[in-house]
Structure formats: structure tokens, C-alpha cells
N, C-alpha and C positions, 0 to 999 in steps of 0.2 A: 641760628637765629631765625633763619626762615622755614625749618622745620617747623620749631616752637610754635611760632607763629599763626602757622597754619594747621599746626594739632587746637591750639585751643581756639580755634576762630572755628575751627568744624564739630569742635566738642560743645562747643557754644546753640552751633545749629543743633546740631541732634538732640540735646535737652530741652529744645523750644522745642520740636517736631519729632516724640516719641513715635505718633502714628506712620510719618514715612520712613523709619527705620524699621519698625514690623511688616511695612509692606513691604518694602524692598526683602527683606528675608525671607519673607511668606513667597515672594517672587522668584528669589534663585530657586527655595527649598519645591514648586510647584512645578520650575522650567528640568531642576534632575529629577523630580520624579517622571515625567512625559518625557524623555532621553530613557529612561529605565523603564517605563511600562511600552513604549516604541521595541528596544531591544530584545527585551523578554519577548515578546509579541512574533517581530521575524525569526527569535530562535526555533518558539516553537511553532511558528506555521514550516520551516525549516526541517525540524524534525519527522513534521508530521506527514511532510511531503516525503520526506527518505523512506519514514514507515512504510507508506502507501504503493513507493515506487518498489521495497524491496520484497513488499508484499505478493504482488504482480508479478516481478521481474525475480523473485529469489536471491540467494545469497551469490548467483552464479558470478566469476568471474570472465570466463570465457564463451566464445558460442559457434558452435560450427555450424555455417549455416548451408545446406545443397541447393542445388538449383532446380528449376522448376521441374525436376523429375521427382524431387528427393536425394536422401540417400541410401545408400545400401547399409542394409540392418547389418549383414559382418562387418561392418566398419565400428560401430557399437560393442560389437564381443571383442573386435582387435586392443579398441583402446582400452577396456576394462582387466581384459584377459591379459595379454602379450604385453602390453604395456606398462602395466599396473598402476590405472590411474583409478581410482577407486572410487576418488569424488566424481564421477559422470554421471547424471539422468538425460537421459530421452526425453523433448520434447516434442511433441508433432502437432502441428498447429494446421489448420485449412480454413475453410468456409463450406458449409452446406445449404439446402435451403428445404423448408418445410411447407409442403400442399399443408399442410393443415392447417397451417398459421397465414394463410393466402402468399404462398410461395418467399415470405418472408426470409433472408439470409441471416442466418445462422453461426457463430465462428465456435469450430470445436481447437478444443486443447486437452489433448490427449498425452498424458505422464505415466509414469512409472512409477507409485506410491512404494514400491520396496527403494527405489535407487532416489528420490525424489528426499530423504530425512533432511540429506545434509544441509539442502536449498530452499526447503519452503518448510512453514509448519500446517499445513492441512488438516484440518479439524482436530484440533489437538486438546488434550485435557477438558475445560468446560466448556469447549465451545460445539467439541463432538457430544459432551451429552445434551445439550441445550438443544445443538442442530437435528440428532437423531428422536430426542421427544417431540418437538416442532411441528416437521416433517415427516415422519416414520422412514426414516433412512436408513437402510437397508445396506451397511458398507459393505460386508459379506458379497452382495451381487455382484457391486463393483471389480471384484479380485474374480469370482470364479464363472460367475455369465459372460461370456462374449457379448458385443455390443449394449453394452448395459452404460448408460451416460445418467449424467445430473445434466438438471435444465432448469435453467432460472426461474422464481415462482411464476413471475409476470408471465411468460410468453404460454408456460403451461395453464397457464388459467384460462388464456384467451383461446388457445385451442382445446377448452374442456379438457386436458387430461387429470389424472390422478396417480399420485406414486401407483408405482408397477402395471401403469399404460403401456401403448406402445404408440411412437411416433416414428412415423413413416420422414425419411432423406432420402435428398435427389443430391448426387456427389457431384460438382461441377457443371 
């Protein structure tokens, strides 16, 4: 009886006040969509952060790191060799600093582009030929010239250089 009651005493209101029934709907339908454009939103700032971190950081799992001497390079042929751990790259990371650039520091990172596939994609498909028209990027030097580095356009402009310059380091 008090169901009844109160179905037709609210059905009563809602056919005098069609307009606060479309607002009230237009209201929930307004509050899940801001819940859904909120979540989408952290997934993909979410993602885009993993991108960027796995970017930087590679697919690596592990990391040995040496102390402030380093390490010894046969420790690299043990684990790849005798071990047989296949997925390892070298990385070797410092800081230099450049007269040119008004003694400006520098941080190098130094890889192993044959042992480096499994962990990073480094100018891969369209971004090497985009990068190498650009720039005229010479990857070739990379592999077969000793001390041959990439350096960010910025710092090379400031110190006037030009692909296949050379800039002078002070190590430590």
C-alpha cells in the first residue's frame, strides 16, 4: 500500500516537472562521463610515462653497477661468454666537460649498439631515416671511428660546431 502510494505520488511529480527529470539524467550521464575522461586521462599520462621511462632506461631488468673505479671489462666477456647470458649490454655512463661550451658539463653514455637490440630501439625504421636526413648522420662513424659521439643539437650550435666537427673533453 505504501509502495503504491508513493509510485504514483512521484509519478505524479515527474509528469508536472519533465525538465527536472532531463536534468537530473543529463547530470548523472555528465558526472560518468568526467569519471571516464578523468580515467582515460591517468591511463594514458600512465603509459606515456612507462614509454618514456623505458625509453631512457630500456627494457633492462637487472643492473650491475661498479664503484667508483668501474668495472673490469672481463667481467663483460665472463657473463656473456662462460655464462651464457646473452641478453647483457654495456653501459657506461660519466660526465665530461667542454672548453668550448664555457666548460659546461657534459654527461656521456656510452653503449654497445650490437649487444644494446634486445634493450633499446635506437634509431630504428623511420626515425633513422628522418634522423639521418635531418642531421646528416653518419651511423657508419659511430661503429668504426674511435671517439666519434652524438651531441645534442642545442649545445652543438652554441659551440658553433657542425656534423663531422670536433670537440675538445676534459675527463674529470
Amino acid at each position: 500500500m505504501l509502495s503504491s502510494l508513493l509510485l504514483r505520488t512521484s509519478l505524479r511529480s515527474m509528469l508536472r516537472h519533465p525538465w527536472q527529470i532531463g536534468l537530473c539524467v543529463l547530470g548523472v550521464a555528465l558526472g560518468v562521463a568526467v569519471v571516464v575522461a578523468i580515467d582515460l586521462a591517468n591511463a594514458s599520462a600512465g603509459r606515456a610515462f612507462a614509454l618514456s621511462t623505458q625509453s631512457v632506461t630500456g627494457r633492462a631488468t637487472h643492473q650491475v653497477v661498479g664503484g667508483p673505479r668501474g668495472l673490469d671489462e672481463a667481467l663483460y666477456r665472463q657473463v656473456r661468454v662462460e655464462l651464457g647470458v646473452r641478453a647483457a649490454a654495456p653501459v657506461v655512463t660519466g660526465y665530461v666537460q667542454a672548453p668550448a661550451l664555457a666548460g659546461q658539463t657534459l654527461q656521456v653514455f656510452g653503449v654497445d649498439v650490437f649487444a644494446e637490440g634486445p634493450f633499446r630501439s635506437y634509431l630504428s625504421g623511420a626515425e633513422e631515416s628522418a634522423a639521418t636526413a635531418d642531421a646528416e648522420l653518419d651511423l657508419a662513424a659511430l661503429l668504426v671511428e674511435p671517439g666519434t659521439v652524438l651531441l645534442a643539437e642545442a649545445p652543438a650550435r652554441r659551440a658553433g660546431l657542425a656534423p663531422g666537427a670536433t670537440l675538445a673533453l676534459q675527463v674529470g
